[in-house]
N, CA, C and O atoms as a GROMACS GRO file, in nm:
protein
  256
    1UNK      N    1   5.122 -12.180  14.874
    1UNK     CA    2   5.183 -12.093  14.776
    1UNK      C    3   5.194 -11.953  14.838
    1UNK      O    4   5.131 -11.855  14.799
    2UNK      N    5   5.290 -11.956  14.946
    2UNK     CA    6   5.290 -11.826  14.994
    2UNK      C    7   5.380 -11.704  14.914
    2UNK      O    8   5.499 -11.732  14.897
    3UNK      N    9   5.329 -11.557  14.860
    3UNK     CA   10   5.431 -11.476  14.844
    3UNK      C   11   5.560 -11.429  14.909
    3UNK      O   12   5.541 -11.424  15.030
    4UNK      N   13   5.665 -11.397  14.881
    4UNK     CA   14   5.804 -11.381  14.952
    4UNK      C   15   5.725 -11.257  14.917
    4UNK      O   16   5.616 -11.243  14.860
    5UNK      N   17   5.849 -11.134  14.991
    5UNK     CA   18   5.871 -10.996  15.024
    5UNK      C   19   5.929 -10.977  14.850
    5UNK      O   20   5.872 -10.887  14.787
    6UNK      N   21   6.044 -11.064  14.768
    6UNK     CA   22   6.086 -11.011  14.664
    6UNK      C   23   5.948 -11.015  14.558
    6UNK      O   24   5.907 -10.921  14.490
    7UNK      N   25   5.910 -11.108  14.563
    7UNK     CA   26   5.747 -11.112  14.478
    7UNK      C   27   5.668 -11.026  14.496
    7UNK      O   28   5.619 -10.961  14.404
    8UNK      N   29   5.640 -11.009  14.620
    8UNK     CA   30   5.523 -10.860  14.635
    8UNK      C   31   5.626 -10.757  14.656
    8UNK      O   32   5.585 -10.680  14.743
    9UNK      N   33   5.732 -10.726  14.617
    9UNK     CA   34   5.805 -10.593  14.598
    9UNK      C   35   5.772 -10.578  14.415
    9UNK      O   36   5.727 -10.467  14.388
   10UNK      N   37   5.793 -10.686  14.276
   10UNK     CA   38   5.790 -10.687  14.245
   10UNK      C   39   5.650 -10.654  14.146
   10UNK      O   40   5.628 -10.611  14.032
   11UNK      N   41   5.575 -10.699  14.260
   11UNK     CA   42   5.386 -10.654  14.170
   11UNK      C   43   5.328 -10.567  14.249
   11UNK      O   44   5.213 -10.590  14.287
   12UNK      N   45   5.395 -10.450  14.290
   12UNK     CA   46   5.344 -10.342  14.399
   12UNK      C   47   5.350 -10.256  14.250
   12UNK      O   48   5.458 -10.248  14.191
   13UNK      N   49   5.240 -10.199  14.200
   13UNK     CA   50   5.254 -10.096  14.126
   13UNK      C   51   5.229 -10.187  13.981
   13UNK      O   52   5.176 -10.108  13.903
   14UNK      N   53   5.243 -10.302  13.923
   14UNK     CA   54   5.188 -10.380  13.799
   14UNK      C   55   5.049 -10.378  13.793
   14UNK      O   56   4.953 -10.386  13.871
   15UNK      N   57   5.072 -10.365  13.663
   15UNK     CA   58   4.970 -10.323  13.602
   15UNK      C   59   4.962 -10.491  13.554
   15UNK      O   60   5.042 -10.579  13.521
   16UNK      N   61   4.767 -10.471  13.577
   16UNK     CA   62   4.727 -10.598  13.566
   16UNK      C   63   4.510 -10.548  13.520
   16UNK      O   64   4.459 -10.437  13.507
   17UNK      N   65   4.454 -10.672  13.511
   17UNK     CA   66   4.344 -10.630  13.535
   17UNK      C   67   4.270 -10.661  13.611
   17UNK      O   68   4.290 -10.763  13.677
   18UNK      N   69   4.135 -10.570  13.631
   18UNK     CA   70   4.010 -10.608  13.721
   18UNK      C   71   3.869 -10.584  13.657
   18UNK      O   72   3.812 -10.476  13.639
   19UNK      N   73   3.822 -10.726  13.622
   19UNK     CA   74   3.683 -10.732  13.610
   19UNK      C   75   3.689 -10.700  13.445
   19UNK      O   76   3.593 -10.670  13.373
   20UNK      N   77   3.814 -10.712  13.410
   20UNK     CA   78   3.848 -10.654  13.226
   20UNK      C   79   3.872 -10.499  13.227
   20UNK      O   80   3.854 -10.433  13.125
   21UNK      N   81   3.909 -10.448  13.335
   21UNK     CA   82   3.972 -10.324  13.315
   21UNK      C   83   4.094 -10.262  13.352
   21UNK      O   84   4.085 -10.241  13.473
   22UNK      N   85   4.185 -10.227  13.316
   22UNK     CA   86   4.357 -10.156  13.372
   22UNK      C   87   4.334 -10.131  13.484
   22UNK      O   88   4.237 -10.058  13.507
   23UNK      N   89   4.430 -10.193  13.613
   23UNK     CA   90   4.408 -10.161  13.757
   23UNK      C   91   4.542 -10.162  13.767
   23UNK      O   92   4.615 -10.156  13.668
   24UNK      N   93   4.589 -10.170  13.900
   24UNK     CA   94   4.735 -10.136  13.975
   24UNK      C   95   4.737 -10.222  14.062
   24UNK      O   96   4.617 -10.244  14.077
   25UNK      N   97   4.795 -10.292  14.138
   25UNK     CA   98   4.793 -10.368  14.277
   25UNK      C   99   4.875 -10.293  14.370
   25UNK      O  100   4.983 -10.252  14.328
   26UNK      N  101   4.828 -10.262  14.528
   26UNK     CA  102   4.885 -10.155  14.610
   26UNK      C  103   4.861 -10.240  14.732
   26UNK      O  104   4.784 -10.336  14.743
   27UNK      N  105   4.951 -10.182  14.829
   27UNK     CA  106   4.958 -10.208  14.928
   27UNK      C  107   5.116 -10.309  15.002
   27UNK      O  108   5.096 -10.384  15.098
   28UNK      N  109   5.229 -10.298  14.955
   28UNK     CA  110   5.310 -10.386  14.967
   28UNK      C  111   5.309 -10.405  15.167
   28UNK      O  112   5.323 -10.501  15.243
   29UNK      N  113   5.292 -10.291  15.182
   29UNK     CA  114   5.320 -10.361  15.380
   29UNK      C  115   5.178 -10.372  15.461
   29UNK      O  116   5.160 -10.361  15.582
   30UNK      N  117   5.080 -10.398  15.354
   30UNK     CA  118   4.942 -10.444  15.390
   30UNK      C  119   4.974 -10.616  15.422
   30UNK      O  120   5.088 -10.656  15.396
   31UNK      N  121   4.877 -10.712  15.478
   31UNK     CA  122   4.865 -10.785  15.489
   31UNK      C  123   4.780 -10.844  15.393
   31UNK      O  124   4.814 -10.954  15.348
   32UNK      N  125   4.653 -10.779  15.344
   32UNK     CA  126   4.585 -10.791  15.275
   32UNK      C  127   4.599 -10.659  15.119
   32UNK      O  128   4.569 -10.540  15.126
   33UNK      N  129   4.631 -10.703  15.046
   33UNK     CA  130   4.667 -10.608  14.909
   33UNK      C  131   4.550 -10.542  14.868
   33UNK      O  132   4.441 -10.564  14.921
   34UNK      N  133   4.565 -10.471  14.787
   34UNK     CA  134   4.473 -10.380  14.756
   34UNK      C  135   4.461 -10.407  14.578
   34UNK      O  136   4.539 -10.351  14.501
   35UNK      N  137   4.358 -10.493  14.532
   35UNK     CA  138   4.377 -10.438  14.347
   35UNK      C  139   4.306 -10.372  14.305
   35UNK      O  140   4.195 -10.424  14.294
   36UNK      N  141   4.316 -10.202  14.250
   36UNK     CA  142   4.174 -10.108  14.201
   36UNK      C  143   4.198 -10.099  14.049
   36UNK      O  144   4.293 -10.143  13.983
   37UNK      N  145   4.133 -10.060  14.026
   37UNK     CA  146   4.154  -9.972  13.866
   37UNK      C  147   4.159  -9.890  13.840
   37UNK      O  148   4.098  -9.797  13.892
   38UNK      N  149   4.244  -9.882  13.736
   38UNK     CA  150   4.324  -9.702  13.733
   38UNK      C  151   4.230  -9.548  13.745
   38UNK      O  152   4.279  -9.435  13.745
   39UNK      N  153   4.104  -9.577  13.753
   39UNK     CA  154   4.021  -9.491  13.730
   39UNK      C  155   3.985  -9.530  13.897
   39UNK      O  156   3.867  -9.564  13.892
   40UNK      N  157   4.012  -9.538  13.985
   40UNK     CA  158   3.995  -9.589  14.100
   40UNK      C  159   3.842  -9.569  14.115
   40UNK      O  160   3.797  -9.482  14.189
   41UNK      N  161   3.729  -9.690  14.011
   41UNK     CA  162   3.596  -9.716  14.084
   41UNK      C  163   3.587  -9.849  14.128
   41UNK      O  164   3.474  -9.895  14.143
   42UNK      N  165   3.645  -9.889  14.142
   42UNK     CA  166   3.662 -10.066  14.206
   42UNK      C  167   3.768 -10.109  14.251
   42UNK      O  168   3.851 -10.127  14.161
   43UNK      N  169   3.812 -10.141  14.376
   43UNK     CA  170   3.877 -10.148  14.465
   43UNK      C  171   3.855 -10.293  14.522
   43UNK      O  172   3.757 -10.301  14.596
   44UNK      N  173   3.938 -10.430  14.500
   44UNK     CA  174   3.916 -10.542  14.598
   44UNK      C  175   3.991 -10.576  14.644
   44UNK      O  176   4.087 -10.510  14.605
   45UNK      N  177   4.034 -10.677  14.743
   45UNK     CA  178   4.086 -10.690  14.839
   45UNK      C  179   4.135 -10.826  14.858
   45UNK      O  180   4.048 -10.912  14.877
   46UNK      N  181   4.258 -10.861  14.857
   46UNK     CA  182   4.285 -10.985  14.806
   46UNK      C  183   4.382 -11.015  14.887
   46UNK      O  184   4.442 -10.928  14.949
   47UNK      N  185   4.416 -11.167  14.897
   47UNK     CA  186   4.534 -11.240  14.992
   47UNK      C  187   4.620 -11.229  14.918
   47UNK      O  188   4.596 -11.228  14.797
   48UNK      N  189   4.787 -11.214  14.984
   48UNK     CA  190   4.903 -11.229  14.881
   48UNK      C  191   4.865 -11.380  14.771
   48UNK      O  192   4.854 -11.407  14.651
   49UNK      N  193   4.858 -11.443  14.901
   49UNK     CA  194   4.875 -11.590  14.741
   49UNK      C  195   4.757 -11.610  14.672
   49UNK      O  196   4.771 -11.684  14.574
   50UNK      N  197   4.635 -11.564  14.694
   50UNK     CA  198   4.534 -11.520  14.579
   50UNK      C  199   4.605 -11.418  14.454
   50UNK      O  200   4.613 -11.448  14.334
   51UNK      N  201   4.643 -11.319  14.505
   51UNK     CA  202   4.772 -11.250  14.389
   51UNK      C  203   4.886 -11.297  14.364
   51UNK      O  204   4.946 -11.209  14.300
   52UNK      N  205   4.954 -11.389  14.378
   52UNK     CA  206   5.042 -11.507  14.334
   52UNK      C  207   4.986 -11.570  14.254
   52UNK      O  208   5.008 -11.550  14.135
   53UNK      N  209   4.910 -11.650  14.290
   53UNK     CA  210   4.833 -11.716  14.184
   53UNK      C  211   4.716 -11.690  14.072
   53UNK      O  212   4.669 -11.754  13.978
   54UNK      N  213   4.702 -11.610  14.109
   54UNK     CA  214   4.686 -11.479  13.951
   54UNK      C  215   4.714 -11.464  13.900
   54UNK      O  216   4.670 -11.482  13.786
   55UNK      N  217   4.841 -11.401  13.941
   55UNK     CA  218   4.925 -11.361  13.856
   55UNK      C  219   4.999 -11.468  13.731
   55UNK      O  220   5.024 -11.461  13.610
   56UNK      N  221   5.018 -11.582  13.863
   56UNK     CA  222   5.098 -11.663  13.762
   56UNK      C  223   5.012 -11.775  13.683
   56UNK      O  224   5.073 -11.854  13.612
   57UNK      N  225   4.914 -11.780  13.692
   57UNK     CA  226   4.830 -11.887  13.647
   57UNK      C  227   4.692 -11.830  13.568
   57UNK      O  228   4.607 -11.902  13.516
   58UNK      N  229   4.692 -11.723  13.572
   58UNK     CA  230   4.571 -11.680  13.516
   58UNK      C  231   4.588 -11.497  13.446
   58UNK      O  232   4.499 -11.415  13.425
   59UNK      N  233   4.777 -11.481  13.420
   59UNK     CA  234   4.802 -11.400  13.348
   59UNK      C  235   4.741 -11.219  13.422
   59UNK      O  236   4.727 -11.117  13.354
   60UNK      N  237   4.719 -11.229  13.546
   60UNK     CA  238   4.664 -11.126  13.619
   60UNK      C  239   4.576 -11.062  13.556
   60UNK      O  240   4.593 -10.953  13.502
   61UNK      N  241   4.470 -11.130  13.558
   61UNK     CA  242   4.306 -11.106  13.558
   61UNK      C  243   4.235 -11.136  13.626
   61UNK      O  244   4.188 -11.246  13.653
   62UNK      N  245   4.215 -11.029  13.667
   62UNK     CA  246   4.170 -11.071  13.885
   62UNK      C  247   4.002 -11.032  13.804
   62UNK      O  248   3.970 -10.998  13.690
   63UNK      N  249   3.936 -11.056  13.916
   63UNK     CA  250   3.803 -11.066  13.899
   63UNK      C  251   3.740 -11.039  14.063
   63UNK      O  252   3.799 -11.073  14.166
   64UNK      N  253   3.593 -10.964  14.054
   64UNK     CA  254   3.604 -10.998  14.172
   64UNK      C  255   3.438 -11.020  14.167
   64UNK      O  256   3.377 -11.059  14.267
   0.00000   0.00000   0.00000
């Protein structure tokens, strides 16, 4: 389940959560993405298709 370039153009900057709190996902020309929370105290570090499949299967509620 690999991400395309139009998919991670698309969740660069969505708002999603982490750990049950409002975060952002960053990093589009990372290899490895970045998901923090808007209050930037938690910061993890995730594979595109770990954030693919988040997103689409578990309504982007990342956890870490």
């Amino acid at each position: 389940m690999i991400a395309s370039n139009k998919e991670k153009e698309q969740w660069i900057g969505k708002i999603v959560t982490l750990n049950g709190k409002p975060a952002r996902i960053m990093g589009r020309k990372l290899t490895y993405p970045h998901v923090a929370t808007l209050d930037m105290t938690l910061d993890v570090v995730f594979s595109w298709q770990a954030v693919k499949r988040i997103i689409l299967n578990n309504n982007g509620n990342f956890t870490s």
